[in-house]
N, C-alpha and C positions, 0 to 999 in steps of 0.2 A: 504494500500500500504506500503510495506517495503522498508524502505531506505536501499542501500548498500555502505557504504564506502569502497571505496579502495583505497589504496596507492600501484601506481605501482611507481620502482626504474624500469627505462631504460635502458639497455644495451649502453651505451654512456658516454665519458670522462667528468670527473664528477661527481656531487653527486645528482645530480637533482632528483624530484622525481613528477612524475603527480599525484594529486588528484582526481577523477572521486567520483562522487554521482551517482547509476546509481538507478530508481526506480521500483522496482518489483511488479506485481500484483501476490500474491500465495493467495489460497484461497478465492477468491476472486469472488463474483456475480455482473452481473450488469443486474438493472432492469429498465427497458425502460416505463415509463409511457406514454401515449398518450401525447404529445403536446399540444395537441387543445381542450384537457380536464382541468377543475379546477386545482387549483395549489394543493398542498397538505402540511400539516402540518409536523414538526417533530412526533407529538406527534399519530396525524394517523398511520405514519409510523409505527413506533415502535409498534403502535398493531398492525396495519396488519402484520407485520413478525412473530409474534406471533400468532394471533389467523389463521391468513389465510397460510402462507408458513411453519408454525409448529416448526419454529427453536426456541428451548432451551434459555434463554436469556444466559449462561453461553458458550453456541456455537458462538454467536455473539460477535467480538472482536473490530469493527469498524463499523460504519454506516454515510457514507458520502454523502449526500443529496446535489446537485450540480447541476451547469447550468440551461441553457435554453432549453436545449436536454430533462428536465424530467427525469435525470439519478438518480438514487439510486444504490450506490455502497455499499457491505456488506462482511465483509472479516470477514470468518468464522472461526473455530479453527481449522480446519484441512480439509484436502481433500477428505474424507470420507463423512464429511458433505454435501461439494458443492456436489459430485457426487449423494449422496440421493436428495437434493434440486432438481439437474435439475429430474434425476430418477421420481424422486416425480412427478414435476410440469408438470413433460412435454413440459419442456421450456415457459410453461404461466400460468399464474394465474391472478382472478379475482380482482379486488377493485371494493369496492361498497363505491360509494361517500356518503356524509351525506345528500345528493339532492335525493339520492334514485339510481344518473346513474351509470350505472354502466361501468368498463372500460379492457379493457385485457391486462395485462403486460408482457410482452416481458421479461424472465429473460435467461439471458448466461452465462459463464463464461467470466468474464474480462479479458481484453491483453493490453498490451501496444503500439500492432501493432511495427510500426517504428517511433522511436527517433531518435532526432542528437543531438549528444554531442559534444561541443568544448573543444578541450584542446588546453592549451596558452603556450608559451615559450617553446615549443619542437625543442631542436636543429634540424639544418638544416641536418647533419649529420646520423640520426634516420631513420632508413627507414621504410616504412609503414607495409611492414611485421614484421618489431621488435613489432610495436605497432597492428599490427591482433594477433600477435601469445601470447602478452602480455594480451590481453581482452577478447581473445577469451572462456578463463577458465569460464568469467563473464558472456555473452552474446553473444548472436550471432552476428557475425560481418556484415553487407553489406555491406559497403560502405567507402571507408578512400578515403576522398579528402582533399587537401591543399590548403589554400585559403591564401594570405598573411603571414604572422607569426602563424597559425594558420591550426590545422589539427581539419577537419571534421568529425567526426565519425558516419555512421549508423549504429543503432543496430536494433534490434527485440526482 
């Protein structure tokens, strides 16, 4: 996952300026283990994306082994890669446990779906179109609500 900083300057009296982190999945696979299957190792992993998904170790730029969901997230070195991956896999591939079972993996490309971003200390004066047409370069916008001192931001 890539982080993006940006500093936006607001159309508003003043010199203020919002800071937003906003976090990108590019390149990026996500593979969905069964649940209700054995847990799995770092060290499994890393061969099976090797010997079973056939990615290059130099194609692999991250490998993020996460939650209770069984996710494995692999951000690869370019877009070419994911597009062969799923191509390849046909959106699934095997593991075969060290038990002998064997399991089907769900692999996709990752998304972030919809986030909400706060940003703090935006004059009252700002209008919520200042700050769509200021983010919009960034991400896709849904959603601007104002809750207190404080504007809500959905992205996608």
């Amino acid at each position: 996952m890539q982080l993006v900083h940006a500093c936006f300057t607001l159309c508003w009296s003043g010199s203020s300026e919002v800071h937003v982190v906003i976090a990108e999945c590019h390149n990026t696979v996500l593979c969905s283990f069964d649940p209700s299957s054995p847990r799995i190792t770092a060290h499994d992993i890393h061969e099976w994306i090797i010997a079973v998904l056939r990615i290059p170790e130099h194609k692999v730029q991250m490998i993020q082994i996460g939650d209770i969901k069984r996710h494995v997230y692999i951000k690869l070195a370019d877009t070419e890669s994911v597009t062969a991956l799923l191509r390849d896999t046909e959106d699934q591939a095997k593991y075969k446990y060290p038990s002998g079972e064997l399991s089907i993996v769900n692999i996709a490309q990752a998304g972030l779906g919809t986030k909400r971003i706060r940003i703090a200390n935006v004059p009252p004066d700002v209008s919520n179109g200042t700050l769509w047409a200021t983010l919009a370069p960034y991400s896709k916008i849904v959603d601007i609500q104002t809750s207190g001192g404080l504007k809500l931001i959905d992205i996608s």
